[in-house]
N, C-alpha and C positions, 0 to 999 in steps of 0.2 A: 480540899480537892486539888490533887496536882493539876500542873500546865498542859495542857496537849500538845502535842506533838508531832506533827504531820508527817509519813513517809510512803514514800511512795518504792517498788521492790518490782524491779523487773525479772523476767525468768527465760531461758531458753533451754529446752530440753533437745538432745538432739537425733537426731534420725533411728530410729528403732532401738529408741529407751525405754526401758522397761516402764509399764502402766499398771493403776491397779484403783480398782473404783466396784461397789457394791449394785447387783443388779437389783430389779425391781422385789426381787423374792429374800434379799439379803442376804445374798452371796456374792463371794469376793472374785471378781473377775480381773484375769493379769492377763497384759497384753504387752502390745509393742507400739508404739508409736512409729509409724514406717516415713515419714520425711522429718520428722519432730515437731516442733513449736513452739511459740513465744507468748506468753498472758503477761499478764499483769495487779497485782496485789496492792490497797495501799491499808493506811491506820490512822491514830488518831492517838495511840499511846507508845510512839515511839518506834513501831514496830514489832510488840509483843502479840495483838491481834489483829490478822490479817484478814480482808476481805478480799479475795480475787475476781479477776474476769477474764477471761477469755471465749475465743471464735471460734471453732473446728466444723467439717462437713458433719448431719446429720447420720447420714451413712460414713462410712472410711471410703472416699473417691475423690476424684482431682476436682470436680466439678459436679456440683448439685445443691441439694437443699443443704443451707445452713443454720446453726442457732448460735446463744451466745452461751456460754457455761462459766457457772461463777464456784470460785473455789478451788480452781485446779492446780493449784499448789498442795493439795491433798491426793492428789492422783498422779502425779509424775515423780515417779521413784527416782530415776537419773535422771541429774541439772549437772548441764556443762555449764550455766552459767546462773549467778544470780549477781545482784545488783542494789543496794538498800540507798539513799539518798533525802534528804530532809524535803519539804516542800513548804509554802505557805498555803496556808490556811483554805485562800482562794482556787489553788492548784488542786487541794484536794478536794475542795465540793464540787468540780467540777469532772475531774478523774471518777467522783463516785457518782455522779449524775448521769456522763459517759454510761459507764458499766451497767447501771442501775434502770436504765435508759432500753440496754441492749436483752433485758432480764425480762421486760414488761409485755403485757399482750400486745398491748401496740407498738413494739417496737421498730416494727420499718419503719411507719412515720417518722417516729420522733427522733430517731437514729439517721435517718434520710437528714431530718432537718437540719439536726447538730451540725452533720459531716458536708454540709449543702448539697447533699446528692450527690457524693461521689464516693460512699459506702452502703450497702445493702445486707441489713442481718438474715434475709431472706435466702439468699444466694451465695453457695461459698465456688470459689474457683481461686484456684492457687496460684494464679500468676497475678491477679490482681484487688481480688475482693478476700484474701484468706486472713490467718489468723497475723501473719504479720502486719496488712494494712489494717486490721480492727487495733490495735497497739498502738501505731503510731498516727492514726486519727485521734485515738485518747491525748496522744503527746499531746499531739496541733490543739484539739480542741482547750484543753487545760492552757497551754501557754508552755511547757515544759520544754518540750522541742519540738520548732517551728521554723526548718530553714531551705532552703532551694537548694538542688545540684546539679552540675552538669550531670547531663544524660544521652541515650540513646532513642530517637525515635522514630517511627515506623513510617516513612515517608506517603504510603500506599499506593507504590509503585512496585516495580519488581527488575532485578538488573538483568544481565545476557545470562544470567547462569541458572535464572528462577527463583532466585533468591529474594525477598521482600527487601527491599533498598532502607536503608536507614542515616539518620542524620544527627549533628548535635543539635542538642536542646536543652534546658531548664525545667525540671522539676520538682514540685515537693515532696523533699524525703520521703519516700511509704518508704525505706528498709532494702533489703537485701530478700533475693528469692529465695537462699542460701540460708535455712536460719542462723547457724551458727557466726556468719559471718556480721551480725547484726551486733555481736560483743562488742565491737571496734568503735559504733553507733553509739551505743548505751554510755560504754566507757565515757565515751567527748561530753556528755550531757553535764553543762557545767554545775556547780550547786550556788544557791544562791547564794547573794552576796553577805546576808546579813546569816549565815549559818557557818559557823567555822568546820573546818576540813578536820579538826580534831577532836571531834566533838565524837561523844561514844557510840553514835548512831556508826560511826565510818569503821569503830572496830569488832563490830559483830559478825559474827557468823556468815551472814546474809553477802560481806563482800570480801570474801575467800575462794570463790569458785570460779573466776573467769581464767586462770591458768590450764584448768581442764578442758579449754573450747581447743584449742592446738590438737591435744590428744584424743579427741573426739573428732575432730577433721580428720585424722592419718586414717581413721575408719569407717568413714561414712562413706556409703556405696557413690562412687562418682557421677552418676548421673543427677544425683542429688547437692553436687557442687556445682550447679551451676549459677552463673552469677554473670548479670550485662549481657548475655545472651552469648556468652563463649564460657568454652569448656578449660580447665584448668586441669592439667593429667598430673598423677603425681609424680614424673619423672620432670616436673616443671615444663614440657615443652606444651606451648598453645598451639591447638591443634583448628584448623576452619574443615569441620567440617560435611561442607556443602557438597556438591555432585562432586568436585575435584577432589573430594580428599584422598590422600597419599596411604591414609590407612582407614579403608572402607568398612573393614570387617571386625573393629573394633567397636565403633559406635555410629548411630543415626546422627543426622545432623541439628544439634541444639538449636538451632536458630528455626531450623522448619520445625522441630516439635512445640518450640513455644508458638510460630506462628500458627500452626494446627491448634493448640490447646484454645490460644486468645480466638481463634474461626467458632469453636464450640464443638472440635473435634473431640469427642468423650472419651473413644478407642484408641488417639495418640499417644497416649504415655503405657497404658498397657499392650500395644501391639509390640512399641522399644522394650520394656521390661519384660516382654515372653520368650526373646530372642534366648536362644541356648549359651552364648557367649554371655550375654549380660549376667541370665542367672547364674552360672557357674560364677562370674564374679561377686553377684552379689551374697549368695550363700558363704563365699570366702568370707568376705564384709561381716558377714552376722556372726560369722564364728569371730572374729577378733571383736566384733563386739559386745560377747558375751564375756571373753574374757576381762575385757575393760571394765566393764560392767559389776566383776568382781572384786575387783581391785577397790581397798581402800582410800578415801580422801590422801591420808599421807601418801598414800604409796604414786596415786596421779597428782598432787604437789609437785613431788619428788621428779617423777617423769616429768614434768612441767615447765621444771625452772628454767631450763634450758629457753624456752621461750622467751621469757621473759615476764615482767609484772606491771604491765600498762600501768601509769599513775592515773586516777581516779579523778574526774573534775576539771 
């Protein structure tokens, strides 16, 4: 009997990438994933058989009922990123007890208890309980990645302009709102010390694909780049924009829509996304990335390089 071999295979799909999963009658249903998403896979032979997990809303909405879904690396056709890395043994019974945890009838509890109650399989809401903090509670819980960042936070005050006042702080990593910006995260995760970097697990397939997170940002509809609670426009300028803004009729102001979302405003992100400006951009958005969509591995390498090839570890 061969050695086992623990891996652990991170994923980020990104904002209205193609989906495709069998309904109750055994039909094949293709969709779009409209913000994207990030699960998590691991093994036990190297990474030939994968078990996944992942968190998404019950319904497709910012905010409502959630569950956990295991396997969805059989359902997300376009990955701007994967990620395959060795674990110990210990990383991984814990990684599947997570997930395994999250599958269960009683999983609020016992998923409450892991996370000490500051994750809910009950309740999905994308600013703070989605599929990216179900990932990186797995890290924390596992031992994989577990580290503090400065941050933003929400002082619950409000300045002269109406604005929610905010301050620095210290927190731990949950991830980027942004999924695709969460590559940059995955990348740092260092490997352990006793696994070499040359080892065949690092030249498989699995860690080929983080050069297409770049060319899936140039397409993802903007309101869905947001990240730290400021907007990044693609002509690189940072735009504030609260009541003063200098260019009103381009978009709402990010920072009230997240503070509306985090109040348990349901209608904030759809009353921004109805607007006739947005849709017209966002429809632009779906047509380029349909064509991305077509485009083969080589051909978004190619388009890639130019980025760059983060080293690994």
């Amino acid at each position: 009997m061969s050695e086992k071999r623990y891996t652990l295979t991170l994923y980020i799909a990104p904002p209205n990438g193609a989906t495709e999963h069998k309904d109750s009658n055994g039909n094949i249903v293709k969709d779009n994933s409209q913000a994207g998403h990030i699960f998590y896979a691991i093994s036990d032979d190297g990474g030939v058989h994968k078990k996944g997990y992942g968190f998404s809303p019950v319904v497709s909405e910012m905010i409502g009922k959630g569950h956990a879904v295991a396997n969805e690396q059989n359902i997300y056709k376009d990955l701007a990123y994967k990620r395959t890395i060795e674990i110990t043994e210990e990383q991984y019974n814990k990684l599947k007890a997570f997930g395994e945890a999250s599958l269960k009838e009683n999983h609020a509890k016992t998923v409450s208890q892991l996370t000490k109650g500051k994750f809910s399989t009950e309740t999905y809401n994308f600013i703070n309980n989605s599929c990216i903090d179900y990932v990186f509670h797995a890290l924390r819980y596992s031992g994989v990645y577990d580290h503090k960042v400065l941050d933003v936070c929400y002082t619950g005050s409000i300045d002269r302009l109406g604005n929610p006042e905010v301050e620095p702080c210290y927190k731990q990593d949950d991830g980027h709102l942004n999924v695709l910006n969460n590559a940059k995260i995955f990348d740092s995760i260092p490997i352990a010390s006793q696994f070499s970097k040359n080892s065949d697990i690092y030249n498989i397939k699995d860690n080929q694909y983080h050069n297409s997170v770049a060319e899936w940002l140039k397409h993802t509809p903007f309101y869905y780049r947001v990240d730290n609670n400021q907007q990044e426009m693609p002509h690189e300028k940072r735009i504030d924009i609260a009541g003063n803004n200098t260019e009103p009729d381009l978009l709402s102001s990010t920072r009230d829509l997240i503070a509306h979302l985090q109040s348990g405003d349901k209608n904030a992100l759809s009353n921004f996304t109805s607007r006739a400006d947005i849709q017209e951009l966002h429809q632009s958005a779906l047509a380029d990335v349909k064509a991305l969509s077509q485009r083969n591995e080589k051909e978004l390498d190619n388009a890639a390089a130019g980025w760059g090839n983060p080293e690994m570890g």
